[in-house]
C-alpha positions in Angstrom: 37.6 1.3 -8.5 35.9 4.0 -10.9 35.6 7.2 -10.6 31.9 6.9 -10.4 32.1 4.5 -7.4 31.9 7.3 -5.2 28.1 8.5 -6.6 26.1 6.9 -3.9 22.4 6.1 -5.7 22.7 8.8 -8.8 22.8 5.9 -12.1 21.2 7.9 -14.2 23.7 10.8 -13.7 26.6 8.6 -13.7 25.1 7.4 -17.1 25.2 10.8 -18.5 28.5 11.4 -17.4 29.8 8.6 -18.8 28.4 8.9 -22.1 29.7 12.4 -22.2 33.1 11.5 -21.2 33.4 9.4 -24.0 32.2 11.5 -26.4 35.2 14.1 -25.0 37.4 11.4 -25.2 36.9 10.7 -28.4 37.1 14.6 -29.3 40.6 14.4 -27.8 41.6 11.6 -29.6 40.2 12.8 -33.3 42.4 16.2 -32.7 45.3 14.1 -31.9 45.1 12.4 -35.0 44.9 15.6 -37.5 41.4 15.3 -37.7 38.8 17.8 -37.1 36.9 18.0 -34.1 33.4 18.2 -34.6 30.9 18.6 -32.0 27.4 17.4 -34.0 25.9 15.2 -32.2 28.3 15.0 -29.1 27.0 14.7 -25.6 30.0 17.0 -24.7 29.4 20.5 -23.8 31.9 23.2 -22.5 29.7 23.9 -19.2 28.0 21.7 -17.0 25.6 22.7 -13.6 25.2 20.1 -11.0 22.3 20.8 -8.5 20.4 18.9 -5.8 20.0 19.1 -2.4 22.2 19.3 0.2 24.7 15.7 0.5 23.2 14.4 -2.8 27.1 14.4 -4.1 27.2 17.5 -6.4 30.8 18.1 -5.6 31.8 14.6 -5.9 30.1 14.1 -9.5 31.5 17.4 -10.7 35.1 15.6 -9.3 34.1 12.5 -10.7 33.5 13.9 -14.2 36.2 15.8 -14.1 38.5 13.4 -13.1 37.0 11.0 -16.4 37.6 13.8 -18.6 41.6 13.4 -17.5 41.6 9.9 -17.7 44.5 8.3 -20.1 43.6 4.9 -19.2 44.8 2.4 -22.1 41.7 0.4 -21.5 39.1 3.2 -22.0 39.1 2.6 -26.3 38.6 -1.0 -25.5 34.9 -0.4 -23.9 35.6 0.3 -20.4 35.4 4.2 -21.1 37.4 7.1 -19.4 36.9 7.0 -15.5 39.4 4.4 -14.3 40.3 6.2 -11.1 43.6 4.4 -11.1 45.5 6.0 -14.2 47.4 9.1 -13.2 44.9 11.3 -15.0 42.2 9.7 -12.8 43.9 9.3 -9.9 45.6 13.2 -9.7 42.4 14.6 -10.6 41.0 13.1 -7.4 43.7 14.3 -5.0 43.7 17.7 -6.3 47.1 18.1 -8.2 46.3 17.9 -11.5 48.0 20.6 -13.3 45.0 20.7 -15.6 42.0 20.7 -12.8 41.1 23.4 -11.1 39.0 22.4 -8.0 37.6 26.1 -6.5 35.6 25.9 -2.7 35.3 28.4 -0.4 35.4 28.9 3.2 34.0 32.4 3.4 30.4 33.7 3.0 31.1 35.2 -0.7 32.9 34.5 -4.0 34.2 37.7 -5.3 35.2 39.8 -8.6 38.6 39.4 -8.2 38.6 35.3 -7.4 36.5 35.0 -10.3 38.6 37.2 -12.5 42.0 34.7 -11.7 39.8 32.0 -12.6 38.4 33.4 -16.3 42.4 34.1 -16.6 43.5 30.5 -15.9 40.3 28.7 -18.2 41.9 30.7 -21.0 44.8 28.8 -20.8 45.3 25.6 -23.4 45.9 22.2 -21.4 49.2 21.2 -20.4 48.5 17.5 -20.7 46.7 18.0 -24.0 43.0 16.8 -23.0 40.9 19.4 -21.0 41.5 22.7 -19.2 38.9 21.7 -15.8 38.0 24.4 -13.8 35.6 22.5 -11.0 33.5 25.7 -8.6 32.3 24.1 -5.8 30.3 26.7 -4.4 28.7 28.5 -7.8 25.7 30.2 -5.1 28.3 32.1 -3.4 29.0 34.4 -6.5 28.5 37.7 -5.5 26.3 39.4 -8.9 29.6 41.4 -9.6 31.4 37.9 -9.6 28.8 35.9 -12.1 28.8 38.7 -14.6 32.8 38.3 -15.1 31.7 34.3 -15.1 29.2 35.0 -17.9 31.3 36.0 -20.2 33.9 33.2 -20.0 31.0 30.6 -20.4 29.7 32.8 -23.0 33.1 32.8 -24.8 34.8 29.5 -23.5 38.6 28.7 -25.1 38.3 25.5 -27.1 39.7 22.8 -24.4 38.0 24.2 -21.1 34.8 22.9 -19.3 33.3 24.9 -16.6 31.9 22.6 -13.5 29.5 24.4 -11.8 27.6 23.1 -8.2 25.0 24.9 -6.4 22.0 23.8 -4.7 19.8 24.6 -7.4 19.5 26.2 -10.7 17.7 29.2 -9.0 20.9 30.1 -6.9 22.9 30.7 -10.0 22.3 33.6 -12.7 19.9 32.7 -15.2 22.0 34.2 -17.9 25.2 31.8 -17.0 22.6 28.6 -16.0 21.2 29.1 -19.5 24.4 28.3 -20.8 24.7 25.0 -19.2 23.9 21.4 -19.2 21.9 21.1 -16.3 22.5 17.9 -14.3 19.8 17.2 -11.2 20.9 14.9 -8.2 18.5 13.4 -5.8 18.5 12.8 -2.4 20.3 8.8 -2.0 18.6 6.2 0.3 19.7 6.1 3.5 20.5 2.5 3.2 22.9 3.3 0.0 24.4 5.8 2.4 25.2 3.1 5.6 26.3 0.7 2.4 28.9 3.4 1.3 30.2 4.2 5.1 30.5 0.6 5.5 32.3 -0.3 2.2 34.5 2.6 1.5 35.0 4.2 5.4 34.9 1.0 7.3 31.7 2.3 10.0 30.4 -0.8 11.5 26.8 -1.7 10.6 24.5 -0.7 13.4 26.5 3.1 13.2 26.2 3.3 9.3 22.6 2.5 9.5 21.6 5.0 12.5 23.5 8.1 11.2 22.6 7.3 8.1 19.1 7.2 9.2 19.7 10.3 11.5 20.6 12.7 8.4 18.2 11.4 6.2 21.0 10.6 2.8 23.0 13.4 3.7 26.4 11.8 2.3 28.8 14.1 4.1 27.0 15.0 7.5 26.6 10.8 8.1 30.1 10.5 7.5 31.0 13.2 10.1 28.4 11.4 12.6 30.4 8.2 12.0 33.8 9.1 12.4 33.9 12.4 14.7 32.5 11.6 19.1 32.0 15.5 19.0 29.9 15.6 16.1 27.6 13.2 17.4 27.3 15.1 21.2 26.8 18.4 19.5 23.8 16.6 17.7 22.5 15.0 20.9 22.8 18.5 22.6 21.0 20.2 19.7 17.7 17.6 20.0 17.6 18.5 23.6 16.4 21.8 23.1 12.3 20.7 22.2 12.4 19.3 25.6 13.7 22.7 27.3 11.6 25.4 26.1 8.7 25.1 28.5 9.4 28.3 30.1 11.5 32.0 28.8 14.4 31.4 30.9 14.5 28.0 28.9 14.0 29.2 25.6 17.1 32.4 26.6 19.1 29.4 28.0 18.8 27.0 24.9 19.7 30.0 22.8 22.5 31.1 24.3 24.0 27.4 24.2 23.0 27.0 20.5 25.3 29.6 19.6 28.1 28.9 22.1 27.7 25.3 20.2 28.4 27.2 16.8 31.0 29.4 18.7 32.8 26.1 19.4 32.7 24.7 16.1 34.1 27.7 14.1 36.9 27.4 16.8 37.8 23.8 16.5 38.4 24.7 13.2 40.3 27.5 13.7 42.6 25.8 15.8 42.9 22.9 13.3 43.7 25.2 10.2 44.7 28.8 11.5 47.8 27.5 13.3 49.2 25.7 10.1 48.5 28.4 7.6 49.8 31.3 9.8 53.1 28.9 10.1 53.3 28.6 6.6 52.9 31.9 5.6 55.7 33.1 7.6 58.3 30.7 6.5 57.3 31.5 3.2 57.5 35.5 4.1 60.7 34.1 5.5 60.3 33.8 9.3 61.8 31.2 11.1 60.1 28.3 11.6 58.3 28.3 15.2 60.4 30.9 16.3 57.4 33.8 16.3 60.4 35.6 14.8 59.8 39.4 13.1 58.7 39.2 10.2 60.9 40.9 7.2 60.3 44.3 6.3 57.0 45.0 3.7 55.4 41.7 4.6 53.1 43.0 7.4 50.0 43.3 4.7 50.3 39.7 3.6 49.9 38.5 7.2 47.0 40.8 7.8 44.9 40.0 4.7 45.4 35.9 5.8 44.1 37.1 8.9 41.4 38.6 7.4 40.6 35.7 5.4 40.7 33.5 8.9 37.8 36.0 10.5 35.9 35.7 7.5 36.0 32.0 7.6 35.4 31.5 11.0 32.2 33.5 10.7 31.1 31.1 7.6 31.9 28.1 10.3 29.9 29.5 12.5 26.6 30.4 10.3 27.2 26.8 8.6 27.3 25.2 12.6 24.0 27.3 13.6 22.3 26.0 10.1 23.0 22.4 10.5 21.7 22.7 14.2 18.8 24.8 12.6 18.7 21.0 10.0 18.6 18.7 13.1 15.9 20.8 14.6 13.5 20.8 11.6 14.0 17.0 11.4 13.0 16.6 14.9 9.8 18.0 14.1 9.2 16.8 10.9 9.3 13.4 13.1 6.9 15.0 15.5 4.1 16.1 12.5 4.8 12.6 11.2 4.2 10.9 14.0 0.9 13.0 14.9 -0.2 12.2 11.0 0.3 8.7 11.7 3.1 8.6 8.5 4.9 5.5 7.9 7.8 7.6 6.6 11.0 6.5 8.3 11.9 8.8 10.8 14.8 10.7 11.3 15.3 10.5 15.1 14.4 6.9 15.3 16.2 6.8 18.6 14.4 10.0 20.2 11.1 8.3 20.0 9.5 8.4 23.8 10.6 12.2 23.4 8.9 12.4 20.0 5.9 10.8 20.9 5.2 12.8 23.9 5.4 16.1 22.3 3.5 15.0 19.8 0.6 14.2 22.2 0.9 17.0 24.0 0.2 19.1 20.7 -1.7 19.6 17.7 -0.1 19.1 14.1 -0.8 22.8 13.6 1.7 23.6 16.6 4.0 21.8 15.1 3.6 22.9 11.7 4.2 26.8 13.2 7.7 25.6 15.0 9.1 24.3 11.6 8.1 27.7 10.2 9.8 29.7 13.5 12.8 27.5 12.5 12.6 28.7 8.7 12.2 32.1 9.9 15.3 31.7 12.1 17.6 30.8 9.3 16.0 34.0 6.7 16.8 35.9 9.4 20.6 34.5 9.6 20.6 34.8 6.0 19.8 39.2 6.3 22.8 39.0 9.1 20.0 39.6 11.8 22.7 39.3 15.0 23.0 35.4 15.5 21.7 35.9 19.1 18.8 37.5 18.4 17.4 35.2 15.6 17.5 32.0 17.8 16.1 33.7 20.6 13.0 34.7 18.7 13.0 31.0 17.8 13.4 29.3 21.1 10.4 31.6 22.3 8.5 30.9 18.9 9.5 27.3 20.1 7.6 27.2 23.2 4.8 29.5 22.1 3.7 26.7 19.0 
């Protein structure tokens, strides 16, 4: 299996990848052999974007590459090219333990000054392993303006062996003076039957399941996957596309709002209690409290505990602005389904399985209406976005909801 196996429907970035990673390759092996390393002509650059929408895979390309760029397959100077996926450059890369890949994502609303600042520090660094110094940043739009202009200068400036990975959801979302110096890579949106082929072949969904959640997200790689495998996911979904139905009068819309963001409430906490519990454990035993004893903690180590607790609020607020955002997704797509059907569009619709639902709101309205709920929705989520109180932006939706 190749690294690239994992690109669902993006051959013409794979392509580029490729072609790039041999052209590192290549550089790698010329310095190895005395020779100078020149650059003229190479597809290789020190600082790569990857953009698209959401679940087109930017993450898993910028892995991808990164993980070709590592790759000491013996096979890759005999055609096959870097990007093996089994070698242990490949395969560590993948996993997350390379010494020489740094894979950066974050679970709060913000990348700071002082994150960024450990990063310039560790790209300066020459490779352990002799190829490339990797430093992959997941979320390259959460880079607060202090935060990019430390970035700038380390792209600006970049030591000889490191490649900056940047992913965001388009070029817009990152500074223009640090996208300028990148190679800009655009991902598009896969098929929805390349998606249920993927779950099928590499997850093990059966068919019919691949096909519908698939379907239901539209080529959203990550959010049909969560469909597939996770019972909750798919009730929180059914609950969200019950709210059209419910709006019909104000203590409907105050209702529905209320349990959209007890929905979101939920979600941040399943999280919570998935990670919280295991990092607070860890931290103490490595603060050196015993194990599961809730034991006092040794003297000086208070501020350590507080700032992970700190770092646990902040998350759990990210979960719950990401939970109320994908709701706000499943919405929109419900009445994108609506306009379609009122427009009499072919296009395959999203809620496939809603239809008697989506077919009688759509005659009991005009595509105008519906054209001034998907804006009340977009409203909703500018609003989120200016940390207008969570309440009180989806209440001013649910009643733009029923109003049309």
């Amino acid at each position: 299996m190749a690294v690239w196996d994992d690109l669902v429907g993006q051959d013409r970035v794979t392509e580029q990848l490729g072609a790039a990673a041999r052209d590192a390759d290549a550089l790698v092996t010329a310095a190895a052999g005395g020779l100078a390393e020149d650059p003229a002509g190479s597809r290789m650059t020190h600082a790569w974007l990857f953009t698209g929408p959401p679940g087109a895979g930017r993450a898993t390309a910028a892995r991808a590459f990164a993980a070709a760029l590592q790759c000491v397959s013996p096979d890759r100077a005999y055609g096959a090219g870097p990007g093996c996926g089994f070698c242990d450059g490949c395969h560590t890369t993948l996993i997350g333990t390379h010494a020489d890949v740094e894979i950066v994502r974050t679970d709060l609303l913000s990348i700071g000054v002082k994150e960024t600042r450990d990063l310039v520090r560790r790209a300066q660094l020459s490779p352990a392993g002799g190829r490339w110094q990797v430093i992959v940043l997941e979320d390259a739009d959460r880079l607060t303006e202090g935060a990019g202009n430390v970035l700038l200068k380390a792209v600006e400036e970049p030591a000889p062996r490191t490649v900056w990975l940047l992913c965001a959801p388009s070029i817009e979302d990152v500074l223009p003076t640090i996208r300028s110096r990148c190679r800009s890579l655009t991902l598009s949106t896969p098929s929805t039957a390349a998606v249920a082929d993927v779950l099928v072949r590499r997850d093990g969904v059966e068919p019919e399941l691949a096909a519908r959640v698939a379907g239901a997200t539209q080529g959203h790689i990550g959010r049909a996957r969560r469909l597939a495998t996770d019972e909750r996911a798919r009730a929180r979904r059914a609950a969200v596309l019950k709210l059209p139905l419910r709006v019909d009068d104000m203590g409907g819309c105050l209702k529905g709002a209320q349990e959209l963001i007890d929905a979101a409430t939920e979600d941040a906490k399943q999280v919570a209690e998935d990670v919280d519990a295991k990092e607070t454990e860890e931290l103490r035993a490595a603060l050196g409290a015993a194990a599961g004893t809730g034991g006092r903690l040794p003297r000086g180590t208070a501020g350590a505990m507080k700032e992970l607790q700190d770092k646990q609020k902040r998350r759990s607020t990210r979960t719950q602005r990401d939970s109320l955002d994908l709701a706000l997704t499943e919405l929109t797509g419900f009445y994108r389904d609506v306009l379609a059907i009122q427009l009499g569009s072919r296009v395959e619709l999203a809620n496939a399985d809603m239809r008697d639902a989506l077919e009688r709101i759509a005659s009991g309205s005009r595509p105008e209406a519906t054209l001034r709920r998907i804006e009340a929705i977009g409203a909703c989520r500018r609003a989120l976005d200016r940390n207008v109180a969570p309440l009180l932006a989806v209440e001013a939706m649910t009643v733009a909801l029923r109003a049309g």
